[in-house]
C-alpha positions as CSV (number, residue, x, y, z in Angstrom):
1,X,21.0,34.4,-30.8
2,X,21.8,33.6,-27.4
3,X,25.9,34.7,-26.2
4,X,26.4,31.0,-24.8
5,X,24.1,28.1,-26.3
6,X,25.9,26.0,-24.6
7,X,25.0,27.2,-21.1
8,X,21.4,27.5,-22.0
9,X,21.5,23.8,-23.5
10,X,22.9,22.7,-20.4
11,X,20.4,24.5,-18.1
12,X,17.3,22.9,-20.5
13,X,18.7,19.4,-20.0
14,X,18.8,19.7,-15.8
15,X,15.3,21.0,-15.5
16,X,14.3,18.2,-17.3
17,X,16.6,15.4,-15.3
18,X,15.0,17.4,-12.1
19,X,11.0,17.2,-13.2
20,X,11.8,13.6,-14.1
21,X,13.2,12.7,-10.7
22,X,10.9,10.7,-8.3
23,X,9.8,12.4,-5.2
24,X,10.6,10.4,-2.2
25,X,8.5,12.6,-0.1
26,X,5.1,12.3,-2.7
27,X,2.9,9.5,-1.6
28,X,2.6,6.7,-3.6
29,X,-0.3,4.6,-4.9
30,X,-0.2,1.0,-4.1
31,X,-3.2,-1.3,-5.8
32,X,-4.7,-4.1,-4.3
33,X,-6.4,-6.2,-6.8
34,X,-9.7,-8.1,-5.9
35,X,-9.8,-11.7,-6.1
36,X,-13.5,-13.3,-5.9
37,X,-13.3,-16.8,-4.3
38,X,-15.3,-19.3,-5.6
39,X,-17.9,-19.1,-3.1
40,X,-18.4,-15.2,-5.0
41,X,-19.9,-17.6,-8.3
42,X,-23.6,-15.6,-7.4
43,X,-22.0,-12.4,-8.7
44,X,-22.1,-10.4,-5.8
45,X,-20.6,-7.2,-5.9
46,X,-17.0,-6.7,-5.2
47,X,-14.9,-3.6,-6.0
48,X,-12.1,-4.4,-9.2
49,X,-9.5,-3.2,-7.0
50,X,-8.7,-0.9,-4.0
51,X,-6.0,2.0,-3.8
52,X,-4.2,2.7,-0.5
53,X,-1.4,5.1,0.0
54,X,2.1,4.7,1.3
55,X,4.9,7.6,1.8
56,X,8.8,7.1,2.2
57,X,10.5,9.3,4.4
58,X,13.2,10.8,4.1
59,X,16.4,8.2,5.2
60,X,17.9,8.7,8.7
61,X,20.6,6.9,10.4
62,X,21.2,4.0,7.9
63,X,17.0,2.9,7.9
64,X,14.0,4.0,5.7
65,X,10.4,4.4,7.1
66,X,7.2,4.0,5.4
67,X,3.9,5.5,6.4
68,X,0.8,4.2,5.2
69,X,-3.0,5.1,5.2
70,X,-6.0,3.4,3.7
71,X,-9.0,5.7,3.3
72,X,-11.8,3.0,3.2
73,X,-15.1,4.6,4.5
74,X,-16.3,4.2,0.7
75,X,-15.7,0.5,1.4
76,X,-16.7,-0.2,5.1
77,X,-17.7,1.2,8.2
78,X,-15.0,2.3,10.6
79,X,-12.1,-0.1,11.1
80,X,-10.6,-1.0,14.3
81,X,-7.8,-3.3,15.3
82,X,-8.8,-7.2,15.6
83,X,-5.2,-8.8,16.3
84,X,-1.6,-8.0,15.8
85,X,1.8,-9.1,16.8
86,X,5.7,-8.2,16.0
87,X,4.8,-9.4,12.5
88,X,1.5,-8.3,11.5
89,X,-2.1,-6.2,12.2
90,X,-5.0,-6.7,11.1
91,X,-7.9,-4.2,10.8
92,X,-11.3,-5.5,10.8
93,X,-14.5,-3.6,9.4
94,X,-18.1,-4.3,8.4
95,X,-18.6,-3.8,4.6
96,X,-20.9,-1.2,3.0
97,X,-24.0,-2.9,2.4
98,X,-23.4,-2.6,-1.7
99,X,-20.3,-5.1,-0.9
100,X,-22.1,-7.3,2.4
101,X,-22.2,-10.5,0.1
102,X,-18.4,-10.2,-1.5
103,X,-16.1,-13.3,-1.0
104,X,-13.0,-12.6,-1.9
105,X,-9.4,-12.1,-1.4
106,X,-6.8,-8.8,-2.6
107,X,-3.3,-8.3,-2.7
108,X,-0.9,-5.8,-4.0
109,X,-0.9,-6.0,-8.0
110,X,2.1,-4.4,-10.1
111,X,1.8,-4.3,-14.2
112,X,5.7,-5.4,-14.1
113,X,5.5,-9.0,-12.4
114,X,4.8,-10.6,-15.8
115,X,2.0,-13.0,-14.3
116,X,4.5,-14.0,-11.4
117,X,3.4,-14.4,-7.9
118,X,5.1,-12.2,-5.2
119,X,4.7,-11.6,-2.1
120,X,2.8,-9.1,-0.7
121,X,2.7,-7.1,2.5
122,X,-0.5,-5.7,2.1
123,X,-3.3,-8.2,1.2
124,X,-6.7,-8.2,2.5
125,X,-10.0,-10.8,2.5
126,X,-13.6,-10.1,2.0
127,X,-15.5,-12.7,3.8
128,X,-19.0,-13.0,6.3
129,X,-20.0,-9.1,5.6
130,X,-16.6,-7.8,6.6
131,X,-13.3,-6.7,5.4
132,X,-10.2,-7.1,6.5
133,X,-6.7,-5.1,5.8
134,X,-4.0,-7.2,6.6
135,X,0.1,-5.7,7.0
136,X,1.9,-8.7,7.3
137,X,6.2,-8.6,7.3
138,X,6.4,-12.5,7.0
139,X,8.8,-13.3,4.6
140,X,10.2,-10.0,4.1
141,X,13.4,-8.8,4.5
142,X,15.6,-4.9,4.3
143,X,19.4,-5.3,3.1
144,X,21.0,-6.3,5.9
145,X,18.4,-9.3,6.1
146,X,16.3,-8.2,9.2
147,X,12.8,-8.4,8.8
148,X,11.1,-5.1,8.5
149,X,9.5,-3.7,11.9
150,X,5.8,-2.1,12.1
151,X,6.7,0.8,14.0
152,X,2.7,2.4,14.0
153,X,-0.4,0.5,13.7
154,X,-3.6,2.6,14.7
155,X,-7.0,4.1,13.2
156,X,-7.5,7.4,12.8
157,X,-11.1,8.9,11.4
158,X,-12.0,5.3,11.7
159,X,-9.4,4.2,8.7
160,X,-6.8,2.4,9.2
161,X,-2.9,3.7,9.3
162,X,0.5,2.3,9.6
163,X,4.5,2.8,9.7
164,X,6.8,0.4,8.9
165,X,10.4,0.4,8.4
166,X,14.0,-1.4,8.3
167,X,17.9,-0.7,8.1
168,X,19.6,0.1,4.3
């Protein structure tokens, strides 16, 4: 049918390996699941989880960069900055009044961790009518064993966005 199989065989298989590859410059999804303290027993409303996104670029010069955004206005009013230092920020916001009563805590949730604490960079508390997304590189470290720098921290359209980054 075809003069060389083999060649068309071949040229099947690599469009396959390349669809399959990830794309280190598509965004990726991180989860934070929702936690509700004790203090949450009245059932007050709390969202099951909240989705942020988090981009790699591409490597330059022996270090990797991550840049993150969390489109929250569905969550809270506009975030602004309420502390931060060489190893964390902190953006602060006042909760959409479906959420005002939530007590509770998130962190980042993976379906591999088989139950397993770990740590997590991005974590976040519910408390007093207002929600906080914390980035925090505390206990963190890049191959070379430096601990990852937050290169950006600002808000923009009143959610929060971030870079962070380390040497490979």
């Amino acid at each position: 049918m075809f003069k060389n199989k083999a060649f068309f065989i071949a040229l099947a298989i690599a469009q396959v390996v390349i669809l399959q590859m990830p794309s280190k410059s598509s965004a990726e999804s991180l989860k934070l699941k929702v936690h509700p303290t004790v203090r949450n027993a009245n059932e007050s409303i709390c969202p099951k989880e909240v989705v942020v996104s988090q981009k790699v670029r591409p490597n330059v010069q022996a270090a990797y960069i991550l840049d993150g955004t969390a489109q929250l206005r569905w969550l809270a009013d506009q975030f602004k900055i309420v502390a931060s230092n060489e190893f964390s920020v902190v953006w602060g916001a006042k909760l959409q009044p479906k959420y005002q009563n939530c007590h509770a805590a998130a962190g980042l949730s993976s379906a591999d961790r088989g139950g397993l604490q770990q740590h997590s960079f991005l974590r976040m508390q519910f408390t007093e009518g207002n929600v906080y997304l914390i980035l925090d590189m505390t206990a963190m470290y890049d191959p070379n064993g430096y601990m990852p720098t937050i290169l950006k921290q600002e808000v923009k359209d009143g959610n929060p966005i971030w870079s962070w980054g380390g040497t490979d």
